[in-house]
Structure formats: structure tokens, C-alpha cells
PALUMRO-422418 format. One line per 3 residues: number of its first residue (from 1); for each residue x, y, z of N, C-alpha, C. Coordinates in steps of 0.001 Angstrom, whole numbers, padded with zeros to 6 digits. Layout:
N
NUM = X,Y,Z,X,Y,Z,X,Y,Z ~ ...;
//
This chain:
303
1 = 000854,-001192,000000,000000,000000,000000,000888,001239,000000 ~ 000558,002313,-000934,001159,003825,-000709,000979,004177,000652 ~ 001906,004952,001113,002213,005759,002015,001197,007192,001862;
4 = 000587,007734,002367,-000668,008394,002336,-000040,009648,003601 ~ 000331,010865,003221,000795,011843,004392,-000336,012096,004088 ~ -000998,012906,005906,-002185,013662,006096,-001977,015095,005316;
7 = -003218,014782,004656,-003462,016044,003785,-003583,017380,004516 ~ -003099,017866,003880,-003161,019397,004621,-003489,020612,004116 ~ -004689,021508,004231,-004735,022645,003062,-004166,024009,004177;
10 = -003408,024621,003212,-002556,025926,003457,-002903,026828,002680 ~ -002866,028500,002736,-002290,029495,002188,-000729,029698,002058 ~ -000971,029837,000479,000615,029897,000237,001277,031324,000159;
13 = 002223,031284,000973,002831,032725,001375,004361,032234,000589 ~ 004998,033533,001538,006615,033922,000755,007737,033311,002121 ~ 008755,033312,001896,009669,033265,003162,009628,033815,004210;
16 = 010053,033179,005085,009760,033945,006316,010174,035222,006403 ~ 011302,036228,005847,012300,037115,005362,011135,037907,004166 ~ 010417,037575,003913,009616,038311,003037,008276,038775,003157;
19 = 007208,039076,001701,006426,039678,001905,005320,038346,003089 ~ 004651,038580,004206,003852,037627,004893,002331,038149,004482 ~ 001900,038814,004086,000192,039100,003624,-000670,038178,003290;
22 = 000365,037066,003159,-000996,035816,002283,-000222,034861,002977 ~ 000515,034841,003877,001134,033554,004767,000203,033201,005710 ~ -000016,032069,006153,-000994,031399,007240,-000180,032090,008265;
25 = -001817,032935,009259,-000895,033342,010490,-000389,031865,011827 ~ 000564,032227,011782,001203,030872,013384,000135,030844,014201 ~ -000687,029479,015277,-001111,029849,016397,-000741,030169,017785;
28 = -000841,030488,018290,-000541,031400,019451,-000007,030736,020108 ~ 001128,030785,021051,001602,030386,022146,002523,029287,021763 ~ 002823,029349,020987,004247,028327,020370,005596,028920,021308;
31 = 005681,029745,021886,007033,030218,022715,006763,029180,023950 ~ 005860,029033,024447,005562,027908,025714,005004,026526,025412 ~ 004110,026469,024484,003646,024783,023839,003776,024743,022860;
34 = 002640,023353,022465,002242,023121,021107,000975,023602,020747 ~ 000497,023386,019686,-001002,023785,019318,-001618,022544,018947 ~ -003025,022848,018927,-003961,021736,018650,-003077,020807,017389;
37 = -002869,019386,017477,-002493,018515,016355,-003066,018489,015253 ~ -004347,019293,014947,-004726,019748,013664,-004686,020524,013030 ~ -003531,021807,013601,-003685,023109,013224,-002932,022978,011624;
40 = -003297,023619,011117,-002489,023543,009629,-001135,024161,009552 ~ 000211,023945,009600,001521,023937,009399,001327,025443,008387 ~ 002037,026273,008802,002768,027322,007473,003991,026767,006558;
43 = 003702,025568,005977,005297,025109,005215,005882,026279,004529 ~ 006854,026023,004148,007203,026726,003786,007518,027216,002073 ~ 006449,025777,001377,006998,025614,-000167,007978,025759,-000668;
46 = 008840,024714,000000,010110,024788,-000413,011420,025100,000743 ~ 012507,025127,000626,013338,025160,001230,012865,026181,002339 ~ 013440,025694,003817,013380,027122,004643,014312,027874,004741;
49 = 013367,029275,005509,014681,030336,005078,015576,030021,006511 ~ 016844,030370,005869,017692,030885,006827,017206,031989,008234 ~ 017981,032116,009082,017540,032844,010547,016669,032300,011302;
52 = 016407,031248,011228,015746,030674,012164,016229,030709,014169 ~ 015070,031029,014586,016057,030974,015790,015573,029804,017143 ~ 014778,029365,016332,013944,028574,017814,013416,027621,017096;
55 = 012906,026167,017744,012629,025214,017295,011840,024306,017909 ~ 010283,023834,017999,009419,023049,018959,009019,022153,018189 ~ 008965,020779,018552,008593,019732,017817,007165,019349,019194;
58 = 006086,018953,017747,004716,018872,018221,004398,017670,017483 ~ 003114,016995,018236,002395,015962,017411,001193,016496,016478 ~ 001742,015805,015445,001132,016573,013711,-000610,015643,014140;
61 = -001024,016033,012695,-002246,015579,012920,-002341,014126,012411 ~ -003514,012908,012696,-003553,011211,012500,-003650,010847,011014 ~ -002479,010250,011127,-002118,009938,009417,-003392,008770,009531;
64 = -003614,009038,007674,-004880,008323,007734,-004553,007118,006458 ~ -005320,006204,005882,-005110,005222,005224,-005803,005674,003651 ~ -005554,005022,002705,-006114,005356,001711,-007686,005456,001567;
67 = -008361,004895,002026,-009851,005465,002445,-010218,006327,003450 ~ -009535,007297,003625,-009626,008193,004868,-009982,007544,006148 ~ -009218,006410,006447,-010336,005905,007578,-009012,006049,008709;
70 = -008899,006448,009753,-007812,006877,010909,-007024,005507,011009 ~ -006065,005732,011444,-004707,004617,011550,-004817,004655,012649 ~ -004705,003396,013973,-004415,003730,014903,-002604,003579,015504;
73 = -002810,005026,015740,-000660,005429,015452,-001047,006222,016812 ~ -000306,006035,017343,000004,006898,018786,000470,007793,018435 ~ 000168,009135,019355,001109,010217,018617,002142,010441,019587;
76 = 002670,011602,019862,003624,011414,020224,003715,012622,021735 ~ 004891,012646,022747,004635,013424,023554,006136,014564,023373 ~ 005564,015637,023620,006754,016763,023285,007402,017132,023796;
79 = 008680,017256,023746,009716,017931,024752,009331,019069,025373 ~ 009554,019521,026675,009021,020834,026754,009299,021956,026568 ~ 010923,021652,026545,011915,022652,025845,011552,023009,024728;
82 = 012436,024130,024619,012111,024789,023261,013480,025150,022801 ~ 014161,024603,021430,015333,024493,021189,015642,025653,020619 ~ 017367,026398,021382,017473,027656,020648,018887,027413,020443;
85 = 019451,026157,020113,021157,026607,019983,020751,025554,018720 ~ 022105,025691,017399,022299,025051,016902,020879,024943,015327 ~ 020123,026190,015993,018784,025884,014652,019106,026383,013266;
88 = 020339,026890,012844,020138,026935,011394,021051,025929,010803 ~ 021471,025101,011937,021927,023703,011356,020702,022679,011341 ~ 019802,022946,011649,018800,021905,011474,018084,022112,010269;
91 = 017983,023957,010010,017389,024818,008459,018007,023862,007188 ~ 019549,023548,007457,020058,023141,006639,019876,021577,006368 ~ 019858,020949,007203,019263,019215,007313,018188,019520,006266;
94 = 017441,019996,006774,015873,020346,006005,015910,019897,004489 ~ 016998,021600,004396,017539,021732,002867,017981,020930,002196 ~ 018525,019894,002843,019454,019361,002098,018873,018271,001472;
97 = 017928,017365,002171,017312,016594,001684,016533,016341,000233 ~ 016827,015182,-000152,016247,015428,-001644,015148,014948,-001966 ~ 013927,015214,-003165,012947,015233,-003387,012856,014150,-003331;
100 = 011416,013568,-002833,010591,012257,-002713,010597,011995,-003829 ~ 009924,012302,-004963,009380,011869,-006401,008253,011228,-006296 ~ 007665,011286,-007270,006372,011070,-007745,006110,009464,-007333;
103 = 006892,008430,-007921,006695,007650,-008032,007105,006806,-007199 ~ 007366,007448,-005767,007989,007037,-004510,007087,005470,-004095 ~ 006933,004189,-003678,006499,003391,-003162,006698,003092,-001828;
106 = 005867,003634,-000488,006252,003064,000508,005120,002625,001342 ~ 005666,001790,002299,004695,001011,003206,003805,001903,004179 ~ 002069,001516,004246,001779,002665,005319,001150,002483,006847;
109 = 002643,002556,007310,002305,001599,008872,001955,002444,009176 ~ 001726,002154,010583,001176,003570,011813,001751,004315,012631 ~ 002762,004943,012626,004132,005753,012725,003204,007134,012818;
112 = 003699,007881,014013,002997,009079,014255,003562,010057,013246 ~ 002865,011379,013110,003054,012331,012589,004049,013581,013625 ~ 004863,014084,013300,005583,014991,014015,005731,016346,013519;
115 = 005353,017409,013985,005463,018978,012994,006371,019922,013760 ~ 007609,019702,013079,008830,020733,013868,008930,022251,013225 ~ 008463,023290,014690,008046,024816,013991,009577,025233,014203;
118 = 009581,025853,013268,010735,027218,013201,010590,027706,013578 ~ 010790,028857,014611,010169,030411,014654,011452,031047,014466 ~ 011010,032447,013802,012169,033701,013069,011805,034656,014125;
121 = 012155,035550,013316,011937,037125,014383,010452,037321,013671 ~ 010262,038260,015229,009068,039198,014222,007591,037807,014572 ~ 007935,037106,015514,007127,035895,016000,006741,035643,014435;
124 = 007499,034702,013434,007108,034189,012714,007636,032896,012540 ~ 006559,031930,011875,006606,030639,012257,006631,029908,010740 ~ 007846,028603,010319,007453,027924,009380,007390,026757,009701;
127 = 006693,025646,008988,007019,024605,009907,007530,023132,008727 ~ 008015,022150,009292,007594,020912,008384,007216,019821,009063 ~ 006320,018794,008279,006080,017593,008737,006871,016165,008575;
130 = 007086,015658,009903,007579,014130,009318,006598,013115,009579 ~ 006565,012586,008479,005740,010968,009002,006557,010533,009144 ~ 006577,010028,010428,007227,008832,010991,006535,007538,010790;
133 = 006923,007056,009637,006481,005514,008767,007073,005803,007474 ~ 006638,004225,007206,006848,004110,005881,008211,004413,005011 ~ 008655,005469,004036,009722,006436,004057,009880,007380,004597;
136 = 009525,007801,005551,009794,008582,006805,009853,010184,005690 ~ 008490,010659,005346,008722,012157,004498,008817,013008,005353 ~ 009484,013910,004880,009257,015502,005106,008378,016059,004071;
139 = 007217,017083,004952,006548,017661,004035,006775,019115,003995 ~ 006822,019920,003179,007640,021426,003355,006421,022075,002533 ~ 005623,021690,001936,004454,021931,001121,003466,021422,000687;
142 = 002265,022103,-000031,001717,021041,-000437,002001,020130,-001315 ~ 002732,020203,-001958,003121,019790,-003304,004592,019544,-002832 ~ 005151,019169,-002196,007131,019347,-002149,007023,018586,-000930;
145 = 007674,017688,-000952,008094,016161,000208,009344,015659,-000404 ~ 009673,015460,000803,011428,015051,000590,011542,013919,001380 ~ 012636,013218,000915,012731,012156,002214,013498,012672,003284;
148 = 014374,011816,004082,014916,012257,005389,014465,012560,006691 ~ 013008,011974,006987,012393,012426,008140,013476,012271,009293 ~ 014029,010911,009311,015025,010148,010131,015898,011419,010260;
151 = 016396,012033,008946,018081,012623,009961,017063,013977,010927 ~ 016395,014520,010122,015834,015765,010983,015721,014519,012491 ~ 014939,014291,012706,014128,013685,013866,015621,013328,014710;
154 = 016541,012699,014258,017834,012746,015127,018428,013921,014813 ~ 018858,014534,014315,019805,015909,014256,019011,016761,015749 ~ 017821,017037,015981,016559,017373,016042,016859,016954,017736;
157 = 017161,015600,017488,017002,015088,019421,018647,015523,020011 ~ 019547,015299,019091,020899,015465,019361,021188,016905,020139 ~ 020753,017888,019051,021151,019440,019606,020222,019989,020864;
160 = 019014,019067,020970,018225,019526,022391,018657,018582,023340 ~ 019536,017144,023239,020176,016943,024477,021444,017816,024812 ~ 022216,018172,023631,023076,018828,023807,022797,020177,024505;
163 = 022339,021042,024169,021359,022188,025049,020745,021362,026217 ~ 020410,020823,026658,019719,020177,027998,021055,020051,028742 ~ 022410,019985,028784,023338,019685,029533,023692,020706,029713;
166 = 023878,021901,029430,023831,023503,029977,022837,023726,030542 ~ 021617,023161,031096,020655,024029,031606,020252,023164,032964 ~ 019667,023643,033413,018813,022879,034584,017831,022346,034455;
169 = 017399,021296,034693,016116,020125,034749,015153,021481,035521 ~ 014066,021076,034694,012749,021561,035761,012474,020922,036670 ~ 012061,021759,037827,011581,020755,039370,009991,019607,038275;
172 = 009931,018399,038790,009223,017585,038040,009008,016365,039525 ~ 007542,015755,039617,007132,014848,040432,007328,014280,039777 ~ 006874,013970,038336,006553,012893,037545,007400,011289,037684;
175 = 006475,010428,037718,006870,008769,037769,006260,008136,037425 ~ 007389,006757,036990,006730,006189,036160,005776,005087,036265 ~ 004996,005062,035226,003618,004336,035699,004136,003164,034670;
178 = 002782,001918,034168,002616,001143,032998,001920,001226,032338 ~ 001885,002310,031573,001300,002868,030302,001202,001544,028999 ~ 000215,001329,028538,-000290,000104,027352,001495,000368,026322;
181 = 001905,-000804,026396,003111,-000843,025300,002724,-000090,023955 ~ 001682,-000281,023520,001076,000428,022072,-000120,000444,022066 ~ -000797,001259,021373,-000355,003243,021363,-000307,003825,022675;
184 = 001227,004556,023062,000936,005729,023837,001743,006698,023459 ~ 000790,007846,024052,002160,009142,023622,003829,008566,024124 ~ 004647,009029,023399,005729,008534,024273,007004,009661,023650;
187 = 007946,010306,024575,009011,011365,024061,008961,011241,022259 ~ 009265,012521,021916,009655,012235,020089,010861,012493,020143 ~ 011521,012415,021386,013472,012551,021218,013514,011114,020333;
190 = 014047,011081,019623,014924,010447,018683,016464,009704,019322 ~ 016689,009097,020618,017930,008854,021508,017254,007636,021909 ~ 018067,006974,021858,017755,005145,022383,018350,004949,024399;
193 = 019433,006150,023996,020331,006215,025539,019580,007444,026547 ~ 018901,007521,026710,018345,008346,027542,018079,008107,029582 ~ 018603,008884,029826,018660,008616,031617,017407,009083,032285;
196 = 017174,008244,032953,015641,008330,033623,015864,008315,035127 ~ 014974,009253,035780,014979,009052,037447,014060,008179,037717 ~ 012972,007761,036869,012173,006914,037966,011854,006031,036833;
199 = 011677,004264,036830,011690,003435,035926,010932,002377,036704 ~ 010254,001470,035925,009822,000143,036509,009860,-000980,035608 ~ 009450,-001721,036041,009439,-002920,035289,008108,-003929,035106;
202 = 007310,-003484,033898,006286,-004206,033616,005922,-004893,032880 ~ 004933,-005961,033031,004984,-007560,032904,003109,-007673,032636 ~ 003214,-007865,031202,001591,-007709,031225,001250,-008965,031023;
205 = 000355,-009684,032011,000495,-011164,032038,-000919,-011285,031352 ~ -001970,-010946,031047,-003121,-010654,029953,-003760,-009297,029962 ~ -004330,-009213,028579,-004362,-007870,027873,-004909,-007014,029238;
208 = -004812,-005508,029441,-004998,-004258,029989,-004587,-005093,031437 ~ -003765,-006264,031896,-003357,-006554,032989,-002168,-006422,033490 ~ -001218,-005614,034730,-000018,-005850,034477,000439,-005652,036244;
211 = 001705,-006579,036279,002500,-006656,037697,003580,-005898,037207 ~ 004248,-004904,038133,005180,-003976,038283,006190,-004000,039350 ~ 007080,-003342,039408,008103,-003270,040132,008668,-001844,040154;
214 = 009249,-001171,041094,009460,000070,040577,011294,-000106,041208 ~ 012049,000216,040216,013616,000077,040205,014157,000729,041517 ~ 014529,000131,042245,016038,000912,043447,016610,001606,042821;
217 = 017300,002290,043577,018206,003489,043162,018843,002799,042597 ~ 019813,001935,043133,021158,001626,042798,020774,000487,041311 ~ 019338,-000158,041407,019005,-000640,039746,018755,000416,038712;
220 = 018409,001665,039301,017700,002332,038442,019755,003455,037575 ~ 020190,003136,038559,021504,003902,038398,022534,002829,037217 ~ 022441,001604,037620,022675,000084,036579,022146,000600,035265;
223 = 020543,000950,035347,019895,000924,033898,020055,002282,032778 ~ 020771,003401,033585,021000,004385,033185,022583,003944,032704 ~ 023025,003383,033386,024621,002797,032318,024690,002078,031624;
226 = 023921,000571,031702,024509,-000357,031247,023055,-000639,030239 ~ 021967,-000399,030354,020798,-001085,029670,021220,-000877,027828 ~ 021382,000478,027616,021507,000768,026303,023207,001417,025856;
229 = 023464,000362,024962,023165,-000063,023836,023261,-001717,024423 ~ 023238,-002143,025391,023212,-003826,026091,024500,-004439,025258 ~ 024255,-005724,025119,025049,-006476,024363,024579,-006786,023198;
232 = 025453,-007777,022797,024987,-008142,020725,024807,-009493,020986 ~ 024597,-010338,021974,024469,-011509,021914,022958,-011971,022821 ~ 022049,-012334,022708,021294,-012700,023035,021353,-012922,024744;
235 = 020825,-012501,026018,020703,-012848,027302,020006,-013902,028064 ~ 019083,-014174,026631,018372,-015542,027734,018647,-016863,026633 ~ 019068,-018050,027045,019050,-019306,026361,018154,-019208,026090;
238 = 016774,-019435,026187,015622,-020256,025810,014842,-018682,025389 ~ 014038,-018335,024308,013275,-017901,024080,011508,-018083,023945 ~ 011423,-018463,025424,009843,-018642,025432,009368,-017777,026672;
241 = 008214,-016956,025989,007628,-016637,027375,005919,-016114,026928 ~ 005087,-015762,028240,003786,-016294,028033,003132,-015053,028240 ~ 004682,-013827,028324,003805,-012069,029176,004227,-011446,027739;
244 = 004096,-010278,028035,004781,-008855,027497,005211,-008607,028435 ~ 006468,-007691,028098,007280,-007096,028952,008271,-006069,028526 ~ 008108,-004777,029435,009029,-003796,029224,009411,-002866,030373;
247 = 010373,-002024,029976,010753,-001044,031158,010429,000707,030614 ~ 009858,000688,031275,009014,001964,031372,009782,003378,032413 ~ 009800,004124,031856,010905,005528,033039,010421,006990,032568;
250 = 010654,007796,033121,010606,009060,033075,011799,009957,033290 ~ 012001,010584,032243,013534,011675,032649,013574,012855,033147 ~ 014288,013527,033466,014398,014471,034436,013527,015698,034001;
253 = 013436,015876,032576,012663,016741,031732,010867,016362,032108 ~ 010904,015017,032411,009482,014616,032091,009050,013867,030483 ~ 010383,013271,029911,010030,012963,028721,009896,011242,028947;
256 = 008919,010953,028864,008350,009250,029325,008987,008387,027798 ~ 009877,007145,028168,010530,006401,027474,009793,005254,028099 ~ 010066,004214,026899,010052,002705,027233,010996,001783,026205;
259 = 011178,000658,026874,012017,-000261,026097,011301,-001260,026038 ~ 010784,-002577,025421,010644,-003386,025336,011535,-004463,025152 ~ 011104,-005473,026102,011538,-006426,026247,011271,-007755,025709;
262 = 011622,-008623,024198,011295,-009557,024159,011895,-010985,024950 ~ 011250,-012180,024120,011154,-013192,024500,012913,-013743,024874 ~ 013385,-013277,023930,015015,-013372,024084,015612,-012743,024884;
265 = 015473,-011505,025548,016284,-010232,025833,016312,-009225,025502 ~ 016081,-009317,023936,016221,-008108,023021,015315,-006892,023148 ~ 016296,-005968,023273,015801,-004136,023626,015143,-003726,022316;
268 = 013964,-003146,022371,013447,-002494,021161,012547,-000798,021437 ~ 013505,000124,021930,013105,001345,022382,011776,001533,021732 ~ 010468,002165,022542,008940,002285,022119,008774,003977,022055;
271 = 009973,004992,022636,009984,006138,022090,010773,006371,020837 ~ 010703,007596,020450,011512,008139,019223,010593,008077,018248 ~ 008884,008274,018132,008429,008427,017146,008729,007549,015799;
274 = 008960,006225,016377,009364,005317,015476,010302,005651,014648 ~ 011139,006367,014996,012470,006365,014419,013797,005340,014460 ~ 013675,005333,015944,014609,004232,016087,014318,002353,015953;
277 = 015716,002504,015382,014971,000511,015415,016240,-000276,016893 ~ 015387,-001447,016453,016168,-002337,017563,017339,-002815,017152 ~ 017688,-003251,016325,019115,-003592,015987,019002,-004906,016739;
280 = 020003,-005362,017086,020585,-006520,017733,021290,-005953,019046 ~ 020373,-005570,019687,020463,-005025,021245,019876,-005785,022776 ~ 020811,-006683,023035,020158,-007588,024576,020222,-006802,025455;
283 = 019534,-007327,026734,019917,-007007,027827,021252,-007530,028551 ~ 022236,-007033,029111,023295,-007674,029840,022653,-009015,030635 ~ 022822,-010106,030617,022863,-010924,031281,022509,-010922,032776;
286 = 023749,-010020,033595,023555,-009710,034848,022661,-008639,034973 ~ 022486,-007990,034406,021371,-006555,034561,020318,-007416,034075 ~ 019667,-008419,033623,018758,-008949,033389,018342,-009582,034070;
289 = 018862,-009955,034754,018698,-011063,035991,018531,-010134,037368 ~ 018994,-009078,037411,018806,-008425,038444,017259,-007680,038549 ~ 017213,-007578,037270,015792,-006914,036837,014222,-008308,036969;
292 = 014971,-009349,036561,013933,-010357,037498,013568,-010709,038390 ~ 014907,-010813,039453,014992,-010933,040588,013743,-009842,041746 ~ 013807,-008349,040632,012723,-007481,041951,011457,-008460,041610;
295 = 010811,-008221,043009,009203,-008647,043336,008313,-007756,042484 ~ 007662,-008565,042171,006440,-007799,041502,005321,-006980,041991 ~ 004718,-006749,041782,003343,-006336,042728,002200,-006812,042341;
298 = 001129,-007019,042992,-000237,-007707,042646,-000809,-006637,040918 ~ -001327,-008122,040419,-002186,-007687,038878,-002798,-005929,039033 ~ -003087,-005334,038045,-003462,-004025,038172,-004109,-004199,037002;
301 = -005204,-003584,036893,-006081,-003491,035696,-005917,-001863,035200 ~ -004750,-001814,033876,-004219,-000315,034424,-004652,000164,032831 ~ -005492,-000790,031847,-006112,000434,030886,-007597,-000772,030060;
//
């Protein structure tokens, strides 16, 4: 099946640097959030301009199937930051990417939609879309899609962890719960290695049922070193088991990650807006075993 990006109707304006009279005005409050996931994007038809100074990645609106009928694709949850170092190297990622073509063929899984705004001076806003599926497009227009969703979406997570290590964590309660393995919102950082203060370990022994564990310090300090990138060799002999299972955390930002855990060992990160894949990633052996070893807690009927 074609790959089907959510349609989108725009007014077509000029560069951000130019005449704006017929440009879609931005909605409001993009300096602190996102906007409704249906709002219509100002692409930019075509390359963006240079001067960009700020950068918020939001969940786009529900990619739909060739009969308009909704996909069910989780969307995604947003950093809360708002990225200001490093954005006219991301202008240029954009740019650089080359045209989809007409006759592009790709698969149309259920990979959320992601809409990363620019903002310039003069509070003006351009934006583009990635589907995250399929060939992973960028949409910059109505008419103009490129591939490369992938490098934006990492270039994208790279320069806002990098900016996150100059700044201070927001004061944050947040912990982690056992949110349904699929669909949930989950971070659109694009990072497989991400450090979490509060993590557990859940075990869904039948559907919307699950026993938990919530990590010790000193496990939860293990899983922040050693879990990712694990090993390349498989952790458990025998590959049989009768649950689901994954590890679920929250980072200092508040950006909620999970890993999944299969039947083997093998790590298959459930954030990154389906960007990232699993590769051939186990759990360490001993960190796996330590992670069995916690007690569970009684069944929870948690969706």
C-alpha cells in the first residue's frame, strides 16, 4: 500500500524574510507549547529560510489510510523545551534533503506524525512535517516532500540533548507508571540512551493486565549505564515466554521512554516516534537477571 501523508490545506505565502500578507498566520503560544495537532503547518513551499532561531517539535495531525479511515498510530509526547542553539543547522538538514518523487512506493504503517516549527523574528513561524512511517517524508508543502524524516528527527534530538546539559532540569514529580506498550504518547526525542529518574518494570500477564516493580536506586543507576546499547548476543538461552514485557521511566525533563523487552532479551526502544529501530540489542545478562529478581506487585487493571 502507498504511504498516504495527512493532507493538509494551506495558504501559500513567501519566506519567512519576506512579503507575509498571504502567509498562514502561526497559532498562538508556540514560545511555551504546542497547538492543537490539527492546526495547519505554514510550510514553507520549499526550502526554509535561513535565521531561524527557535525550534518546537509537536504531534502533527492522525495519518490516515487510503480510504480516509484513521490509523491507529500513537502520537507522540513533546519535549518541553524549546530548542534555541544550533537551529540553522537543522534549516540546513531540512535543505538538504532530496525530493521524494512522484513515483515514490512506501509502506503505510502507523508511525505518528511529528510537525517541527521554526520560529524567526518578528514571531514568525514555518514549519515541516515528518511521518514517521513508511519512508519517513518531510513535508515542506503542499506539493514538495522530501525524504529524510530520520536525519531531521535525530539531528533534532541530538542538539536539544546537547542544550539540555547547559541548563537545569525543571523541578518535576513525575513517575513512572505502565502505560499500554502500544499506542501511547511517548518522548519524540529520537535517543535510544536516555537517563531516567524513575523506571519500573512491567509484565503484562493478559491484555490491559499488568504486575510492576518500581527500580532501586542503585538498579535504576545500573539501567541508566549499562541497559543501552546492552550487548549483541542474546541474554536468555531459551526464548519462550507467556507475558509482554518492558521497562518503562521518566527523565528528568518529564520525557516518558520505554524499552521493550522480548522473549530473548532483546531491547526495542517504544519512544523516538518510530524512528529508532532495535538492531541486535540484549539485555546484559547480569542486569537482566537483576531486573527479574525485583518482586512484583499484585495484577493491576491499568487500561
Amino acid at each position: 500500500m502507498s504511504s498516504v501523508v495527512s493532507a493538509v490545506v494551506l495558504l501559500t505565502g513567501c519566506g519567512a524574510t519576506g512579503d507575509q500578507s498571504s502567509a498562514p498566520s502561526p497559532p498562538p503560544g508556540l514560545e511555551s507549547g504546542c497547538p492543537d495537532p490539527g492546526t495547519a503547518p505554514p510550510f514553507p513551499d520549499g526550502d526554509l529560510p535561513r535565521g531561524a532561531t527557535r525550534v518546537r517539535a509537536c504531534p502533527g495531525p492522525t495519518s490516515v489510510t487510503g480510504d480516509d479511515e484513521a490509523v491507529l498510530a500513537a502520537t507522540v509526547q513533546p519535549p518541553r523545551d524549546l530548542l534555541t542553539t544550533d537551529v540553522d543547522r537543522l534549516v540546513g538538514v531540512v535543505n538538504d534533503q532530496e525530493d521524494a518523487g512522484s513515483d515514490l512506493s512506501c509502506t503505510a504503517n502507523s508511525g505518528p506524525e511529528v510537525v517541527y516549527w521554526f520560529g524567526y523574528a518578528q514571531d514568525e513561524w514555518r514549519a515541516v512535517q515528518h511521518g514517521s512511517y513508511g519512508c519517513h517524508l518531510l513535508t515542506t508543502g503542499a506539493d514538495d516532500q522530501r525524504l529524510g524524516g530520520e536525519a531531521l528527527a535525530r539531528e533534532f534530538a541530538a542538539a536539544l540533548l546537547d542544550q539540555r546539559r547547559e541548563a537545569a532540569a525543571p523541578a518535576t514529580t513525575a513517575r513512572a507508571i505502565c502505560r499500554a506498550p502500544n499506542p501511547t504518547p511517548r518522548t519524540a526525542l529520537a535517543a535510544a540512551d536516555l537517563d531516567v529518574v524513575s523506571a519500573r518494570r512491567c509484565v503484562m500477564t493478559r491484555p490491559g493486565t499488568v504486575r510492576s516493580a518500581v527500580l532501586t536506586p542503585d538498579l535504576l543507576a545500573r539501567v541508566n549505564a549499562d541497559l543501552w546499547p546492552g550487548v549483541d548476543e542474546r541474554s536468555r538461552r531459551l526464548c519462550a515466554s507467556g507475558s509482554t514485557e518492558w521497562i518503562e521511566g521518566v527523565t528528568a525533563w518529564g520525557d516518558v521512554v520505554a524499552w521493550a523487552v522480548d522473549a530473548c532479551g532483546g531491547l526495542h526502544p517504544l519512544h523516538g516516534a518510530s524512528v529508532l529501530d532495535g538492531g541486535r540489542h540484549y539485555l546484559a545478562p547480569d542486569l537482566d537477571a537483576a531486573l527479574a529478581a525485583l518482586p512484583l506487585g499484585p495484577s493491576v487493571q491499568q487500561w
